[in-house]
C-alpha positions in Angstrom: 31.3 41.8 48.0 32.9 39.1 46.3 30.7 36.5 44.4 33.9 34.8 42.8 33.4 31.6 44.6 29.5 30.9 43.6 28.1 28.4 41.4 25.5 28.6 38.3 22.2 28.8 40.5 23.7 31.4 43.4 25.0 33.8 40.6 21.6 33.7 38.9 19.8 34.0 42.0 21.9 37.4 42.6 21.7 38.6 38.9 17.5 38.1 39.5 18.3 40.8 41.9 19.9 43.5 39.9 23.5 42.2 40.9 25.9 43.4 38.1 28.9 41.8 39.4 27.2 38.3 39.3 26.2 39.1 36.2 29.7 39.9 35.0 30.9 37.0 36.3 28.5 34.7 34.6 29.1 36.1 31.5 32.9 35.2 32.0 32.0 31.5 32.7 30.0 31.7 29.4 31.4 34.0 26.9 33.8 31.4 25.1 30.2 29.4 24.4 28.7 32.7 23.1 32.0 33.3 20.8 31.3 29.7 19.3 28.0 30.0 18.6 28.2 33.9 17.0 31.6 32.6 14.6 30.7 29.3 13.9 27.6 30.7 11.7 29.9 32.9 10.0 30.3 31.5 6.9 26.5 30.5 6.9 25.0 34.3 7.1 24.8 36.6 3.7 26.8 39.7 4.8 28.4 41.1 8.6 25.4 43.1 9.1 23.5 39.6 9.3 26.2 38.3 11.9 25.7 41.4 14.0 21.9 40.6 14.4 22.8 36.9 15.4 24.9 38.2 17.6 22.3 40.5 19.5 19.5 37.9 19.4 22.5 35.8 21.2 23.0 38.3 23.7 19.5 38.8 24.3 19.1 35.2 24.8 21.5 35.0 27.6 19.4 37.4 29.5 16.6 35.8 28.5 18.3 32.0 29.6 19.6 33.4 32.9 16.3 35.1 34.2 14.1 32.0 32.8 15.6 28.5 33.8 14.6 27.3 37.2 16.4 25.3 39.8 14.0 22.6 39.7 14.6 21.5 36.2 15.8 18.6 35.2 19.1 19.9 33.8 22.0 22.5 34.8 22.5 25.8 33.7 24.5 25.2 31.5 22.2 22.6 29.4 19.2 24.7 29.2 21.2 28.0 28.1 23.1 25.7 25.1 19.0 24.8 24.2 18.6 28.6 23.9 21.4 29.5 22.1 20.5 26.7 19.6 17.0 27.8 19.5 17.7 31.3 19.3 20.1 31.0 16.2 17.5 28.1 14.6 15.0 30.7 14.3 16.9 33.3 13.2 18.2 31.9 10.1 14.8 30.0 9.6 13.2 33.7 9.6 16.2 35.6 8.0 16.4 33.1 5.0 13.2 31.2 5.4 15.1 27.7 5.6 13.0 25.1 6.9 12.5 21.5 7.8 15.9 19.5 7.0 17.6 22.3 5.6 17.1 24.0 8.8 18.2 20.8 10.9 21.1 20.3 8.7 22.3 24.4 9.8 21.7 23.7 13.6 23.5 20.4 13.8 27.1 22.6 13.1 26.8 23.6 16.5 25.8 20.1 18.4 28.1 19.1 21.5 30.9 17.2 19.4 29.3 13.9 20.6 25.6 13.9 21.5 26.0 10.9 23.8 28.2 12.7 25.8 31.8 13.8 26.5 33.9 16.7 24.6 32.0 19.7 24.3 32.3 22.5 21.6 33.1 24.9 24.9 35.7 22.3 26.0 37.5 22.6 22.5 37.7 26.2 23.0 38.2 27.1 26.1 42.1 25.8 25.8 42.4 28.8 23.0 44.5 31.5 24.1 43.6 33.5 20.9 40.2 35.0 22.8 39.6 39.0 22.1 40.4 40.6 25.0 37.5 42.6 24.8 35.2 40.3 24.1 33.6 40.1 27.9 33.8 43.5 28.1 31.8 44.3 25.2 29.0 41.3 26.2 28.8 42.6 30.0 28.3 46.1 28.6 25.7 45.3 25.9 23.6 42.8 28.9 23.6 46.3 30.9 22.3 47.9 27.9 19.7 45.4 27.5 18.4 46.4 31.0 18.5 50.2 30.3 16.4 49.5 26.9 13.7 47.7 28.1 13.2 50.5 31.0 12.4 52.8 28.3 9.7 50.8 26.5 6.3 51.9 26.5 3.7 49.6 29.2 2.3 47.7 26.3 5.4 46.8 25.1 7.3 46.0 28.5 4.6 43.6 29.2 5.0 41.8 26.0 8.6 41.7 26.5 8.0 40.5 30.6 6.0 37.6 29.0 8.3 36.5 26.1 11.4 36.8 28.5 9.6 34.5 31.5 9.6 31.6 27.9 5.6 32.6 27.0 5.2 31.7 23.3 3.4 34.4 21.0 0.0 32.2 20.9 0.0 32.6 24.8 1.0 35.8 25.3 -1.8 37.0 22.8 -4.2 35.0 25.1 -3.2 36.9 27.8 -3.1 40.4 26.8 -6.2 39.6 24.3 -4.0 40.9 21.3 -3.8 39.3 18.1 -0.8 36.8 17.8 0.4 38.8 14.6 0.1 41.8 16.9 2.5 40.2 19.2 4.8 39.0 16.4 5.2 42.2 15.4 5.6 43.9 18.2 8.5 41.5 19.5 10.1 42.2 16.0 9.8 45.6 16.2 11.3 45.9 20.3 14.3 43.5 19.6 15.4 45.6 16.2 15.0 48.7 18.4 17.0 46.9 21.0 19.8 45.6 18.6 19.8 49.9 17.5 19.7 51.1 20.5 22.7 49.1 21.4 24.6 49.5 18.5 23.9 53.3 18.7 25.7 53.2 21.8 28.9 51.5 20.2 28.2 47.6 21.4 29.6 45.8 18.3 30.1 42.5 17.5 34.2 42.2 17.7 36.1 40.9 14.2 37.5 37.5 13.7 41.6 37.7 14.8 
């Protein structure tokens, strides 16, 4: 059946459901944001292998973004998933090189909307450029199935963690809940998305160069 026709909030409704065709189509409507976010930090990471990571906390973050927001927020999709992304890559360079308070700010403010008060977005700049990969969706649909496949094969412990920290829990609250120690849950989460990133890359799911 054909889903082409659905918004935002049907598509994710469907990809809550196991529906790989929503999510493929999702992923269309959104990769040119992803490609953005991934490039423009380019020239701010120490070497490719550091790019790669961003990249798979980026893709993680999209499953994370479309099995977390809820209908009844105050903003669309599309809002709360640019939050993520900004989120996601503000704490990976803040752990990767330990940047922090203005420093930090300073890094995440290369990827604002082009004007905060409204208007032109970075996604409307780019989404006139013919140059995309062609591969490019295909490589981010295949690595979001991965993702699935991955987390099946976690042990219990760790699938609840991950259940917990993908439904938005922070670390302090998932520790209350299990009854483990927050570091316990820090490392954990560390240790699951670096075996998710290998896993993935294992299976060929590489971050395409810069044409």
């Amino acid at each position: 059946m054909s889903h082409c026709h659905q918004n935002d909030n049907e598509l994710l409704y469907l990809i809550r459901q196991g529906d790989e065709e929503a999510l493929s189509l999702l992923i269309d409507a959104y990769k040119r944001i992803i490609r953005a976010y991934v490039h423009g930090y380019s020239c701010k990471v120490k070497t490719s292998c550091d790019l790669e990571d961003l990249y798979q906390e980026c893709i993680i973050a999209l499953y994370k973004a479309a099995n977390t927001y809820k209908e009844t927020m105050d903003c669309k999709f599309s809002s709360y998933y640019r939050v993520v992304m900004e989120r996601t890559c503000y704490n990976y360079l803040r752990s990767a090189y330990n940047l922090k308070n203005r420093a930090n700010q300073s890094l995440l403010s290369l990827d604002q909307y082009v004007c905060e008060q409204g208007g032109l977005l970075i996604g409307d700049i780019i989404a006139c450029d013919p140059c995309i990969e062609p591969t490019w969706a295909f490589e981010i649909k295949q690595q979001m199935v991965s993702i699935r496949r991955c987390v099946k094969n976690m042990g219990e412990k760790e699938q609840k963690i991950f259940t917990l920290w993908e439904q938005d829990y922070s670390y302090k609250e998932i520790s209350r809940i299990l009854s483990e120690a927050e570091k316990t849950i820090d490392n954990t989460m560390y240790r699951l998305k670096k075996d998710l990133r290998i896993q993935m890359m294992s299976a060929g799911y590489k971050l395409p160069s810069k044409k």
